[in-house]
N, CA and C atoms of all chains as a GROMACS GRO file, in nm:
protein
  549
    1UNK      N    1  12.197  11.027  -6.954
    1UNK     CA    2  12.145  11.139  -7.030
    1UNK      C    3  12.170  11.266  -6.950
    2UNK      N    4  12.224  11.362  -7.005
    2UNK     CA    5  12.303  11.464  -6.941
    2UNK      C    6  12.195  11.585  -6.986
    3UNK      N    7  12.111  11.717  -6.942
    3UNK     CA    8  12.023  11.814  -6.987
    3UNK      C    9  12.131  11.919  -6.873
    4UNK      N   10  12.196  12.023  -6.926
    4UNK     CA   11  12.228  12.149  -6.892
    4UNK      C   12  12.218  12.216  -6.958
    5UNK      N   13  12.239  12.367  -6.874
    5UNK     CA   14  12.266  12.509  -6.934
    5UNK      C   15  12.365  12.560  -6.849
    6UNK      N   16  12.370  12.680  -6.898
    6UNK     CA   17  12.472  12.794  -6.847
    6UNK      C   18  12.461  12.928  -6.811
    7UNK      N   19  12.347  12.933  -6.758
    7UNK     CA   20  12.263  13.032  -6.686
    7UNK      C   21  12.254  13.024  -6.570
    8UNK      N   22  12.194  13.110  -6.461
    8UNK     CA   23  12.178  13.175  -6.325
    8UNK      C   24  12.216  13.064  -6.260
    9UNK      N   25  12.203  12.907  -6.302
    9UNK     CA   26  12.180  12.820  -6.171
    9UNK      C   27  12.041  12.782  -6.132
   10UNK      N   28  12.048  12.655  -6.097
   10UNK     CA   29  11.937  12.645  -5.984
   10UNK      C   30  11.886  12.666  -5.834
   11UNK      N   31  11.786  12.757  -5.800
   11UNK     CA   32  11.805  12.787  -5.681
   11UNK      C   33  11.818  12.699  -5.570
   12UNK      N   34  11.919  12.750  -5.480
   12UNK     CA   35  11.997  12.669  -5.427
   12UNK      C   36  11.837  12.631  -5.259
   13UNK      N   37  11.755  12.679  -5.269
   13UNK     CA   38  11.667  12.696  -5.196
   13UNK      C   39  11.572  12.538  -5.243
   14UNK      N   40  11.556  12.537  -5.360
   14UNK     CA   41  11.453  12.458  -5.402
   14UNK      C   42  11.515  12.291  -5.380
   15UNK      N   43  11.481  12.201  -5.335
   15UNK     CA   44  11.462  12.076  -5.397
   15UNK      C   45  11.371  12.034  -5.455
   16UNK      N   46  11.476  11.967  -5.608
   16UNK     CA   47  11.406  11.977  -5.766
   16UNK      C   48  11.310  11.805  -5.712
   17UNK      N   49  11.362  11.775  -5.586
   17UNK     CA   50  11.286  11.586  -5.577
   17UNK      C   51  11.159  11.610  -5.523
   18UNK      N   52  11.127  11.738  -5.477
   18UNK     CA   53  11.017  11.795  -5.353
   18UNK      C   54  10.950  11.975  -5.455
   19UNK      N   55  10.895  11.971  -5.555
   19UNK     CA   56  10.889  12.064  -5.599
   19UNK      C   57  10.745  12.096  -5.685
   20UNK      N   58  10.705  12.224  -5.648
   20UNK     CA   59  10.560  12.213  -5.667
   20UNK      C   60  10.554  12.221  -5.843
   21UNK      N   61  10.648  12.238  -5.890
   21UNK     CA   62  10.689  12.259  -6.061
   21UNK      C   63  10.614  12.068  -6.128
   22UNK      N   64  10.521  12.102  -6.174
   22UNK     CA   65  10.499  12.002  -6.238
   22UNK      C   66  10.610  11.911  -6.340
   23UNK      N   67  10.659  11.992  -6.393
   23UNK     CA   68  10.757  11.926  -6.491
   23UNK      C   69  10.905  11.836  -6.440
   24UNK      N   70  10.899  11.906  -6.323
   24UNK     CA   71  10.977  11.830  -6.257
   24UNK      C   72  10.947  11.700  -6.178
   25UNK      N   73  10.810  11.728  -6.153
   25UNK     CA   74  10.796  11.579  -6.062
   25UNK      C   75  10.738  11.499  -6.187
   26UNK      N   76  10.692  11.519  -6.321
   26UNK     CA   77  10.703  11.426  -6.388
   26UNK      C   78  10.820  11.369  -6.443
   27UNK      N   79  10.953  11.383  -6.478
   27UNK     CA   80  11.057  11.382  -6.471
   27UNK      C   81  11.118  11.293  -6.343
   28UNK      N   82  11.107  11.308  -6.265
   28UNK     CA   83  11.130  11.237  -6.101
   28UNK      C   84  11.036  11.129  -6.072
   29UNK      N   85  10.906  11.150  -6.158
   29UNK     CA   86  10.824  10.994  -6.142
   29UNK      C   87  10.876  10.895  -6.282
   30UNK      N   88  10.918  10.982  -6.389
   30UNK     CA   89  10.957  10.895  -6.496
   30UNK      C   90  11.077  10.824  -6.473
   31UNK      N   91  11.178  10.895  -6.420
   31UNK     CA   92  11.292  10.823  -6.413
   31UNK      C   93  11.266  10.723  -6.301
   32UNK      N   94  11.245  10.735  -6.190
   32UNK     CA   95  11.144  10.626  -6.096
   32UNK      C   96  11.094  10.490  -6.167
   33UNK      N   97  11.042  10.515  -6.251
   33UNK     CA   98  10.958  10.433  -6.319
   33UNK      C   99  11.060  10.330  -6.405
   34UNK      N  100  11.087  10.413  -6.449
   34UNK     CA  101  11.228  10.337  -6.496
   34UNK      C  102  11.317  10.280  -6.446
   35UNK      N  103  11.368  10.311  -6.313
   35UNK     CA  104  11.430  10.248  -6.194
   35UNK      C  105  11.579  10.334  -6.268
   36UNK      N  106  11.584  10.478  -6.289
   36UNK     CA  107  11.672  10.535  -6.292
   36UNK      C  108  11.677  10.633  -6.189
   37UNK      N  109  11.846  10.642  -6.178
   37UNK     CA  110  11.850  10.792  -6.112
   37UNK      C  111  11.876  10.920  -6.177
   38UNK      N  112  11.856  11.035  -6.108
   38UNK     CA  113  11.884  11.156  -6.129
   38UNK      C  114  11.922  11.250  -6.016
   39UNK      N  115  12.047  11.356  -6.098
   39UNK     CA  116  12.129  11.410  -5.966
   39UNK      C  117  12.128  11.559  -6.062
   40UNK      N  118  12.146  11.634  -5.993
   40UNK     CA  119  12.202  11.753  -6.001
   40UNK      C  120  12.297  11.855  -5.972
   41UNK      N  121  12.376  11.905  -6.061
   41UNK     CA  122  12.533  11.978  -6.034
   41UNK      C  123  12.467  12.099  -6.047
   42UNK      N  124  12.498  12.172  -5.968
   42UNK     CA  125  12.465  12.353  -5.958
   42UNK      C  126  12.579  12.420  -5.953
   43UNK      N  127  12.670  12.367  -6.046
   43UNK     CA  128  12.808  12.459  -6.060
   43UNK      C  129  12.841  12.515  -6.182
   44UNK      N  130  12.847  12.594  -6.256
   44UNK     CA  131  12.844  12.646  -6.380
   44UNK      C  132  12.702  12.655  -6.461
   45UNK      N  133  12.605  12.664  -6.404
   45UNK     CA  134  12.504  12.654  -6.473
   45UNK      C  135  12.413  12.544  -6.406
   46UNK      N  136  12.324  12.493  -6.493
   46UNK     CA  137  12.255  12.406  -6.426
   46UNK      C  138  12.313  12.262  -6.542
   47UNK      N  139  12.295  12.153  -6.427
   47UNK     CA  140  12.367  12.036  -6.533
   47UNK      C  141  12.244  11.877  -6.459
   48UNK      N  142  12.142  11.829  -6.505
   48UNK     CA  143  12.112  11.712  -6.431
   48UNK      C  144  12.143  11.581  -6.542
   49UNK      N  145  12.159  11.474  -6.417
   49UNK     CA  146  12.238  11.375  -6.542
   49UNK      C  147  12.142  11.290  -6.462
   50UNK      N  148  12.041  11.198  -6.604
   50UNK     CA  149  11.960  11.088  -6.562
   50UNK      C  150  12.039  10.970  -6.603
   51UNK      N  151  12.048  10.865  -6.537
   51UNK     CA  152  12.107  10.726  -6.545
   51UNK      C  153  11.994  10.654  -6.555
   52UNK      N  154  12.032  10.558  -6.622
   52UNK     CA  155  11.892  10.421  -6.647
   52UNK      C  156  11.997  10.322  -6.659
   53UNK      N  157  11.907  10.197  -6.627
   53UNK     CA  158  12.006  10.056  -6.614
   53UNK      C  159  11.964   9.993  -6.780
   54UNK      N  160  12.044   9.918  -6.838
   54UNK     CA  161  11.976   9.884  -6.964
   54UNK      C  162  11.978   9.774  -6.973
   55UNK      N  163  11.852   9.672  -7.021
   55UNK     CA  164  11.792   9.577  -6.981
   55UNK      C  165  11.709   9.582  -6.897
   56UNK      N  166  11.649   9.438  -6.838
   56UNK     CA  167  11.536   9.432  -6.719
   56UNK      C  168  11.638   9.451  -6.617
   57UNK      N  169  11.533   9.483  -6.534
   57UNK     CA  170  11.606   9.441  -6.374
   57UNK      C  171  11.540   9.406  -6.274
   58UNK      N  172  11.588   9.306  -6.164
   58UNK     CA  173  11.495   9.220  -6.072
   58UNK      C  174  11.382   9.298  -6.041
   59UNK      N  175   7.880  11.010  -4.707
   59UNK     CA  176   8.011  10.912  -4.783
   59UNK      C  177   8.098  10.878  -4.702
   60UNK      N  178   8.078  10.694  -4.770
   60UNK     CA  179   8.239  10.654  -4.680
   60UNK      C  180   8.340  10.678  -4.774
   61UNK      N  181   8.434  10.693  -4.646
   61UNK     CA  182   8.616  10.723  -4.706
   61UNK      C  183   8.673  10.567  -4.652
   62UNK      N  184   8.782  10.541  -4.737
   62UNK     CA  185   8.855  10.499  -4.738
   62UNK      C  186   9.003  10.488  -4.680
   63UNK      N  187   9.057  10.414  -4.635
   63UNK     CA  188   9.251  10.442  -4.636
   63UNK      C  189   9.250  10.296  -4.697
   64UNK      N  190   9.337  10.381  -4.818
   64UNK     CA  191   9.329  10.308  -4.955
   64UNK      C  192   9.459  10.270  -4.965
   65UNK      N  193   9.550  10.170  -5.021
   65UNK     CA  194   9.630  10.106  -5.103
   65UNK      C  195   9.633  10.099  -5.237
   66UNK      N  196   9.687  10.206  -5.300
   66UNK     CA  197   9.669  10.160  -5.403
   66UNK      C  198   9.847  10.142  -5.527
   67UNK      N  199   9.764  10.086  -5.609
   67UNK     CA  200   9.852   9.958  -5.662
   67UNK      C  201   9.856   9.988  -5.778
   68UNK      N  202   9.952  10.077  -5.863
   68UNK     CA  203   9.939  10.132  -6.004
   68UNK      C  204  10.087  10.109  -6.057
   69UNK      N  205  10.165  10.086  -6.167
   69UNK     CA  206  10.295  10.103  -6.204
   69UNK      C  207  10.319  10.192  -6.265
   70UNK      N  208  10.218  10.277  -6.302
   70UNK     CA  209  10.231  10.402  -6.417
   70UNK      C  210  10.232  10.493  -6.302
   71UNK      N  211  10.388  10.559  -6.310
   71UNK     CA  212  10.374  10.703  -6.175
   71UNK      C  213  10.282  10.768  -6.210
   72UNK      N  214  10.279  10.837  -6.353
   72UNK     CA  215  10.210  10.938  -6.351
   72UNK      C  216  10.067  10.911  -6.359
   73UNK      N  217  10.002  10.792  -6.376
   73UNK     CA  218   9.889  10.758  -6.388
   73UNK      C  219   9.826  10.754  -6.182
   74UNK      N  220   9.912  10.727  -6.130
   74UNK     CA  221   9.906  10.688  -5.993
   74UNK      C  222   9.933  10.805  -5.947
   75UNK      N  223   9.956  10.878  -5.995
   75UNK     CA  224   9.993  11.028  -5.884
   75UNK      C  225   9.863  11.133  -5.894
   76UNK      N  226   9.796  11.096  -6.082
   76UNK     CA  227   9.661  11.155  -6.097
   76UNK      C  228   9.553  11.081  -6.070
   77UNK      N  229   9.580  10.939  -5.987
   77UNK     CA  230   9.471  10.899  -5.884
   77UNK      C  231   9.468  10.899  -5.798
   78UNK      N  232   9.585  10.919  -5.673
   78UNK     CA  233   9.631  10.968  -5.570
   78UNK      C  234   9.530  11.119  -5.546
   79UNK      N  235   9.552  11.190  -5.629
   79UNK     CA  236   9.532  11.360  -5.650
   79UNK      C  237   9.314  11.341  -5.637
   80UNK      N  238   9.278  11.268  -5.723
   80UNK     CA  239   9.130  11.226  -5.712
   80UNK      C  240   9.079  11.175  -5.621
   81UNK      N  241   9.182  11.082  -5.556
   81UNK     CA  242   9.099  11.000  -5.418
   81UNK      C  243   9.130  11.095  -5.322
   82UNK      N  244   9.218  11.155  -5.297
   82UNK     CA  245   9.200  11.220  -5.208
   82UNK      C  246   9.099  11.355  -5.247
   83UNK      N  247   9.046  11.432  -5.325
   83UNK     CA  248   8.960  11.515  -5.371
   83UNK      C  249   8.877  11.477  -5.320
   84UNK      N  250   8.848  11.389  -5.365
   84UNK     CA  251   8.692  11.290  -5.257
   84UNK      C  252   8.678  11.265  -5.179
   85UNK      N  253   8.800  11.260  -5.050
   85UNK     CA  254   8.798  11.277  -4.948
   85UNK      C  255   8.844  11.146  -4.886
   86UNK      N  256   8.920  11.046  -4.959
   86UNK     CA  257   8.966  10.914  -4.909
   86UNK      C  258   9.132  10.926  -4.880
   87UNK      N  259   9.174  10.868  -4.822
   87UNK     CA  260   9.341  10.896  -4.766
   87UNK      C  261   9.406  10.793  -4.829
   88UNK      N  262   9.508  10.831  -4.908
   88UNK     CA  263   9.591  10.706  -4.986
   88UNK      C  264   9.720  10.688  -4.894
   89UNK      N  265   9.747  10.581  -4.834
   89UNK     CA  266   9.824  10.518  -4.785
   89UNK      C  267   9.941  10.542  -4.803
   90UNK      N  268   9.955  10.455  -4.920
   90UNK     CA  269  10.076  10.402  -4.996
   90UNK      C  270  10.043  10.408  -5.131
   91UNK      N  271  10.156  10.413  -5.233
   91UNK     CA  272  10.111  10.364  -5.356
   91UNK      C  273  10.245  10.293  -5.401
   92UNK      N  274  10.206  10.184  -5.453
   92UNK     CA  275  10.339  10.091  -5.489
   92UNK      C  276  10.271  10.016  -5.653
   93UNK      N  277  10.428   9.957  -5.673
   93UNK     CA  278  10.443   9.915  -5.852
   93UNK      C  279  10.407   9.781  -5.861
   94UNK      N  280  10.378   9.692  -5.756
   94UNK     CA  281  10.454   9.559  -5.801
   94UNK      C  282  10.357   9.467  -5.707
   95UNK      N  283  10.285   9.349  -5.746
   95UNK     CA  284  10.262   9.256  -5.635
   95UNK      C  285  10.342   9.245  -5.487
   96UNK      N  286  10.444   9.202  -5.464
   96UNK     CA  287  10.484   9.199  -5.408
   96UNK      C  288  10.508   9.310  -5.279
   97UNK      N  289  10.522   9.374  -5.310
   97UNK     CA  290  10.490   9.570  -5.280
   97UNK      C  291  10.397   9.579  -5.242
   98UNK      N  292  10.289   9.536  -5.303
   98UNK     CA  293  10.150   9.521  -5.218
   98UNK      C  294  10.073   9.439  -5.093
   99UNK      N  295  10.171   9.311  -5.118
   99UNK     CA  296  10.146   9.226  -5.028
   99UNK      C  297  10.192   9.294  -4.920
  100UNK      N  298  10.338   9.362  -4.921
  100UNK     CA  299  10.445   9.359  -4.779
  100UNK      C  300  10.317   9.512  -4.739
  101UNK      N  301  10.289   9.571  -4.828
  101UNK     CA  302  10.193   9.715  -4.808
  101UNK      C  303  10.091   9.675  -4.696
  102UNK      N  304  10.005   9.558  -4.739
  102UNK     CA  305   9.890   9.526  -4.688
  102UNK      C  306   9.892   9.520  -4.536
  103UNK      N  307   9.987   9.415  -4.560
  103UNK     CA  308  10.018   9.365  -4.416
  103UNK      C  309  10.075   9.483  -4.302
  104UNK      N  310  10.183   9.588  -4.359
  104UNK     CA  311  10.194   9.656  -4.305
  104UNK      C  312  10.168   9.777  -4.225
  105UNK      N  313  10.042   9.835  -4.327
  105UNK     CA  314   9.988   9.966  -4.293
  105UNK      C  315   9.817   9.914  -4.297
  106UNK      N  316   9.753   9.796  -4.333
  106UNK     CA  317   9.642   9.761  -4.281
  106UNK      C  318   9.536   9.866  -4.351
  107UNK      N  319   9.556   9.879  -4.456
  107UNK     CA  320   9.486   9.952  -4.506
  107UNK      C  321   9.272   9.932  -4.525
  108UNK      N  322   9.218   9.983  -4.525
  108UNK     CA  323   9.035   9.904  -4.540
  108UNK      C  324   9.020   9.890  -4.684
  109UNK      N  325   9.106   9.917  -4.744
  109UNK     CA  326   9.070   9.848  -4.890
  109UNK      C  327   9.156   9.854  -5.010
  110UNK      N  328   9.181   9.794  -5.120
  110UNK     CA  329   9.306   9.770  -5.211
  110UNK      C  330   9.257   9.811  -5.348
  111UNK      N  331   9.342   9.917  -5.394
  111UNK     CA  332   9.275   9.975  -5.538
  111UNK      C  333   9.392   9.920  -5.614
  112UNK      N  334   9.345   9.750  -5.711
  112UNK     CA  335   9.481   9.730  -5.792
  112UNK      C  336   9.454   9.678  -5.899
  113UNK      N  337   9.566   9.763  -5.976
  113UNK     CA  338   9.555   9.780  -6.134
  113UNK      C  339   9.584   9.614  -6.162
  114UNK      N  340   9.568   9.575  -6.291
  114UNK     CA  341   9.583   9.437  -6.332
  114UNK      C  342   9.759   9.415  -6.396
  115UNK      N  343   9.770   9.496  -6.423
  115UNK     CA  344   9.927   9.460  -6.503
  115UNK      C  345  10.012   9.582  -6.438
  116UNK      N  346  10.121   9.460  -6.345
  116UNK     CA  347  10.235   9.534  -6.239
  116UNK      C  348  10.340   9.533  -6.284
  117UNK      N  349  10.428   9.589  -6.188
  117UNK     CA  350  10.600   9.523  -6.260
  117UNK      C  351  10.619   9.409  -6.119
  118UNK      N  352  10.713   9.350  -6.223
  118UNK     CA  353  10.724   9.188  -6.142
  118UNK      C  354  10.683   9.087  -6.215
  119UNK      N  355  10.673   8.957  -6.168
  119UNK     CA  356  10.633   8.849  -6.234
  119UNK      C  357  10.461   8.820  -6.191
  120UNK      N  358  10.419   8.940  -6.030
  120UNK     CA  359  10.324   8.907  -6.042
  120UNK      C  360  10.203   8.995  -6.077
  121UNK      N  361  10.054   8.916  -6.083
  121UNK     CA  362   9.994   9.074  -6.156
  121UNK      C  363   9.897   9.092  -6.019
  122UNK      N  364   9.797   9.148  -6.081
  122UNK     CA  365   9.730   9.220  -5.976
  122UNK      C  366   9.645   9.147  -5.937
  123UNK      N  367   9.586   9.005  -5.955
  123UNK     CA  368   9.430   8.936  -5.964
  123UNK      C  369   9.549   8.869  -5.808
  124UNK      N  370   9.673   8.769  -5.839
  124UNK     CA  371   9.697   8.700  -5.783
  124UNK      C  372   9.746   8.789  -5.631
  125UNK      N  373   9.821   8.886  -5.634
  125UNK     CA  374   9.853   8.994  -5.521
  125UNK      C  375   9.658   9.041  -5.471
  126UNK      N  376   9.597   9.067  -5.487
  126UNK     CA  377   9.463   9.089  -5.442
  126UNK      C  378   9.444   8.977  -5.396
  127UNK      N  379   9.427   8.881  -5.466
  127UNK     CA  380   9.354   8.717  -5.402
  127UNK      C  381   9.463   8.716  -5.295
  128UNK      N  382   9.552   8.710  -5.275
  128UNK     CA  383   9.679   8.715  -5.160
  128UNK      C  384   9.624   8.775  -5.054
  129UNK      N  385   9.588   8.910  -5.063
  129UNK     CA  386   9.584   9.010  -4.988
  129UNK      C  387   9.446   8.967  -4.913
  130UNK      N  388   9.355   8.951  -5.003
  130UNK     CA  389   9.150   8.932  -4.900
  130UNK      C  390   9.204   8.786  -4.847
  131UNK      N  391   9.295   8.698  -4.908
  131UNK     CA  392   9.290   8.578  -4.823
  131UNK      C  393   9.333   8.564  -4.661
  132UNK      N  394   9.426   8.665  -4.697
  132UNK     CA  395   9.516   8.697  -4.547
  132UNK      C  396   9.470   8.756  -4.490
  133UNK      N  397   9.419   8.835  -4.487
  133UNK     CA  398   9.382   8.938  -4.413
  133UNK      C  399   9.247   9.020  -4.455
  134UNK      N  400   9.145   8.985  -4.469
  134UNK     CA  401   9.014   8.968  -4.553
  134UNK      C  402   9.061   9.101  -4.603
  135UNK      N  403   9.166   9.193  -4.638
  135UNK     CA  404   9.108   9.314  -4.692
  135UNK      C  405   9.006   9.323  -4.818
  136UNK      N  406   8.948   9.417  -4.841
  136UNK     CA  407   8.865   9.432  -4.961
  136UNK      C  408   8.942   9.495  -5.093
  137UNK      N  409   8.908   9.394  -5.237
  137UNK     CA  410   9.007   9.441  -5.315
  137UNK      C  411   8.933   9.518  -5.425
  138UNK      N  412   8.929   9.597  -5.486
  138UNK     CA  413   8.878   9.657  -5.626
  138UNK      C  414   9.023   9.663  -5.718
  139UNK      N  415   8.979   9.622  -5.837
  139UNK     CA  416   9.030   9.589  -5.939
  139UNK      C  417   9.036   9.704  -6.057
  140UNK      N  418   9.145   9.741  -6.101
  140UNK     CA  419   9.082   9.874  -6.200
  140UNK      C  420   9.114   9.824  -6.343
  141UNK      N  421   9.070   9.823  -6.450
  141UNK     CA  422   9.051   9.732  -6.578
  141UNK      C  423   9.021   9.823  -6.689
  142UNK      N  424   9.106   9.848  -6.799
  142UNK     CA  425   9.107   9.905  -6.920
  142UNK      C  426   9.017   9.844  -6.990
  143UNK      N  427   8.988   9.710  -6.976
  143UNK     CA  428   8.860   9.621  -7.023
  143UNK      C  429   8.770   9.540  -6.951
  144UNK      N  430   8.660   9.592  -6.937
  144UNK     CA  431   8.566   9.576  -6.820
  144UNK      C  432   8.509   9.454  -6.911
  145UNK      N  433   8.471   9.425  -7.032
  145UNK     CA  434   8.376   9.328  -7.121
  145UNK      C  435   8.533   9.218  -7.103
  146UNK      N  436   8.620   9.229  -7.113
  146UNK     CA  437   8.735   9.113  -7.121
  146UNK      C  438   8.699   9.043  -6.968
  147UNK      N  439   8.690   9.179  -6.883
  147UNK     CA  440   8.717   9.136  -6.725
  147UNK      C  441   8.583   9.040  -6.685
  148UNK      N  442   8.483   9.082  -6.729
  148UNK     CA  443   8.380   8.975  -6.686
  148UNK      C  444   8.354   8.841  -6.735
  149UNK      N  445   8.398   8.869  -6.853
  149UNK     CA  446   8.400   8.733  -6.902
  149UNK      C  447   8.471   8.626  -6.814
  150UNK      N  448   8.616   8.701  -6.792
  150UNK     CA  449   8.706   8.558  -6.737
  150UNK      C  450   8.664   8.563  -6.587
  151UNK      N  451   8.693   8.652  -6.538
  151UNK     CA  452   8.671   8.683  -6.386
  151UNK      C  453   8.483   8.642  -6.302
  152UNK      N  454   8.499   8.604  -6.147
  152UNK     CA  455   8.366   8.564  -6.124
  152UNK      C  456   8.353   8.689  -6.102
  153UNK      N  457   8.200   8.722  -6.031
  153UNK     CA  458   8.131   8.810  -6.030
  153UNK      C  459   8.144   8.876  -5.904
  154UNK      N  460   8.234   8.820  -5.804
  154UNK     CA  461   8.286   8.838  -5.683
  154UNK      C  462   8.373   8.961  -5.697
  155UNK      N  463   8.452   8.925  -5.796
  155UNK     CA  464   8.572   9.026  -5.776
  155UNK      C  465   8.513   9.171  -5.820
  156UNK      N  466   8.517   9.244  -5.780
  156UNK     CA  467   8.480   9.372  -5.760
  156UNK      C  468   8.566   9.478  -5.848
  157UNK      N  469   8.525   9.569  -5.950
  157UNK     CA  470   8.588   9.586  -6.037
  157UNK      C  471   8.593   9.738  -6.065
  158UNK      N  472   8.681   9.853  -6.139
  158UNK     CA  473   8.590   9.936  -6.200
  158UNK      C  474   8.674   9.997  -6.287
  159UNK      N  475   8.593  10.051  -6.396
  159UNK     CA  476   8.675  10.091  -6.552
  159UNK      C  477   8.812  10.156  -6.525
  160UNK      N  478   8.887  10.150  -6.594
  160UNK     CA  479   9.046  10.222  -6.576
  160UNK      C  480   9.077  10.351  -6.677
  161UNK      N  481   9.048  10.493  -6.720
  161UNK     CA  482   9.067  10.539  -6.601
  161UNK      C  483   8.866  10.550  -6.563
  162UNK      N  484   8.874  10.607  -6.394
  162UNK     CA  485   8.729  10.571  -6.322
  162UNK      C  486   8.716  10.699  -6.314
  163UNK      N  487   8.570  10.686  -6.287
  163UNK     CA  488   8.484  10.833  -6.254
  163UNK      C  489   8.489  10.845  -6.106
  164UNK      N  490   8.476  10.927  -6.065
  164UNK     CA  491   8.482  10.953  -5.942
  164UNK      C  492   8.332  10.887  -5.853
  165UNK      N  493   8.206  10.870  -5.934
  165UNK     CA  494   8.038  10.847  -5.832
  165UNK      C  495   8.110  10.678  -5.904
  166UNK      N  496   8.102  10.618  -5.985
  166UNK     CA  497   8.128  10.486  -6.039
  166UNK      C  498   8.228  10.458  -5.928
  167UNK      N  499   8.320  10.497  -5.906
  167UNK     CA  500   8.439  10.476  -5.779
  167UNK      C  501   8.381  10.452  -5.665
  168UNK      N  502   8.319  10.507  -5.593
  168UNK     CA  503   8.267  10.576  -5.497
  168UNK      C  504   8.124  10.441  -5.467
  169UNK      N  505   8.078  10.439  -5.548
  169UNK     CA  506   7.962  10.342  -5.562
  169UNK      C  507   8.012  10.167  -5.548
  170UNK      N  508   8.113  10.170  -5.628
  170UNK     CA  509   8.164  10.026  -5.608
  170UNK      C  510   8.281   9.998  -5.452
  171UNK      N  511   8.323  10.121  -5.430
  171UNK     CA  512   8.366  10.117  -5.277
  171UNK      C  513   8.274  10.088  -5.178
  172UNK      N  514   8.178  10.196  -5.173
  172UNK     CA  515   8.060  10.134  -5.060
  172UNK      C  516   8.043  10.000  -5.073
  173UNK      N  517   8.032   9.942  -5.189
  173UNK     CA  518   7.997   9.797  -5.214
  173UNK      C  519   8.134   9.730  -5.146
  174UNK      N  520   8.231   9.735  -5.199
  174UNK     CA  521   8.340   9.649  -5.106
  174UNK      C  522   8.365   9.684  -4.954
  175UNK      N  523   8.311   9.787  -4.890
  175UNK     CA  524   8.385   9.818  -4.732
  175UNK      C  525   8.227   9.732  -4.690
  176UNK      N  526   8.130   9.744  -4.784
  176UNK     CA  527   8.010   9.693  -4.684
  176UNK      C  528   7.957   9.776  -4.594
  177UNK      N  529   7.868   9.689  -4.489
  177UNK     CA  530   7.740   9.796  -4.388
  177UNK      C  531   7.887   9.812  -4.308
  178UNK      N  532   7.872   9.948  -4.276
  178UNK     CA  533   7.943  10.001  -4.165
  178UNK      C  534   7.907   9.939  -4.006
  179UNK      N  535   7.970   9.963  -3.974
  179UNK     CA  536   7.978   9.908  -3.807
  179UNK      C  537   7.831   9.956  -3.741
  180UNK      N  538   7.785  10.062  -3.765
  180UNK     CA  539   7.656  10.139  -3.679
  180UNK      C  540   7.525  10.033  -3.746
  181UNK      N  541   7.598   9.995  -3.849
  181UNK     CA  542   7.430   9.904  -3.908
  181UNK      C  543   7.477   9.780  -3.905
  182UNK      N  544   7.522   9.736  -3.868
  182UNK     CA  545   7.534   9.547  -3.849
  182UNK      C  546   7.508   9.538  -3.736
  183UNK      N  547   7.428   9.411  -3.744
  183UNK     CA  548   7.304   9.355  -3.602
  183UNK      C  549   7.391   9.277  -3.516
   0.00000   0.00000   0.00000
């Protein structure tokens, strides 16, 4: 699942995994939960791409 | 008030991050917080926590009654149990296991902890 824009960027100061922004650490506990990851591209905008495995997993 | 260094044992992040946020309000230190029986066991043993806050339904094959009974057997820790159904929980469960509503109040919390850490060290003969 891919969520970007094409605006200012994300500040290059912040880590979105360590961040007092609520919405983000629910986001970072959901995908967790899920046993997905999430990464972020800060090149043209802002771009984060969540991965999930589909099915169970051990 | 006694505090705690707590273990606790939730699979819902966000449910576990807004009990994390309460126990410590109250002044108890959360350890660790992990998803899974298993997670809890390797937890117990590792960081020696004085007492185990665990939800009944984990991820894994195991749940929370059998990872608790694990945990006070080995290593007597003290376990509290947190239960969306307290009238289900007594029925099946003995009267031993130490329990409290899911989500908990903070004096109901607090009250059934003193009960599991027991007389502190300054009052035992």
């Amino acid at each position: 699942m891919v969520v970007r824009d094409t605006g200012v960027g994300f500040p290059e100061a912040v880590d979105f995994r360590h961040t007092a922004s609520l919405g983000l650490q629910l986001v970072c506990m959901l995908t967790e939960q899920l046993h997905g990851t999430i990464t972020l591209d800060r090149r043209r905008g802002t771009t984060f791409t969540l991965t999930f495995p589909i099915g169970p997993t051990s | 008030m006694r505090t705690a260094r707590i273990l606790l044992v939730e699979d819902e992040r966000i449910i576990a991050a807004g009990m994390r946020q309460r126990l410590t309000q109250m002044g108890h230190t959360v350890l660790a917080t992990v998803a899974s029986g298993a997670d809890a066991i390797a937890q117990a043993q590792a960081l020696s926590p004085t007492l185990v806050l665990m939800d009944i339904q984990l991820e894994g094959a195991m749940d929370g009654v059998e990872a608790g009974e694990y945990i006070h057997a080995h290593w007597g820790i003290p376990v509290v149990y947190m239960t969306a159904y307290p009238d289900a929980w007594r029925e099946q469960h003995d009267a031993s296991l130490l329990y409290v509503r899911k989500p908990f109040d903070g004096d109901t919390l607090q009250a059934v902890l003193e009960t599991a850490l027991g007389k502190p060290e300054s009052e035992r003969g």
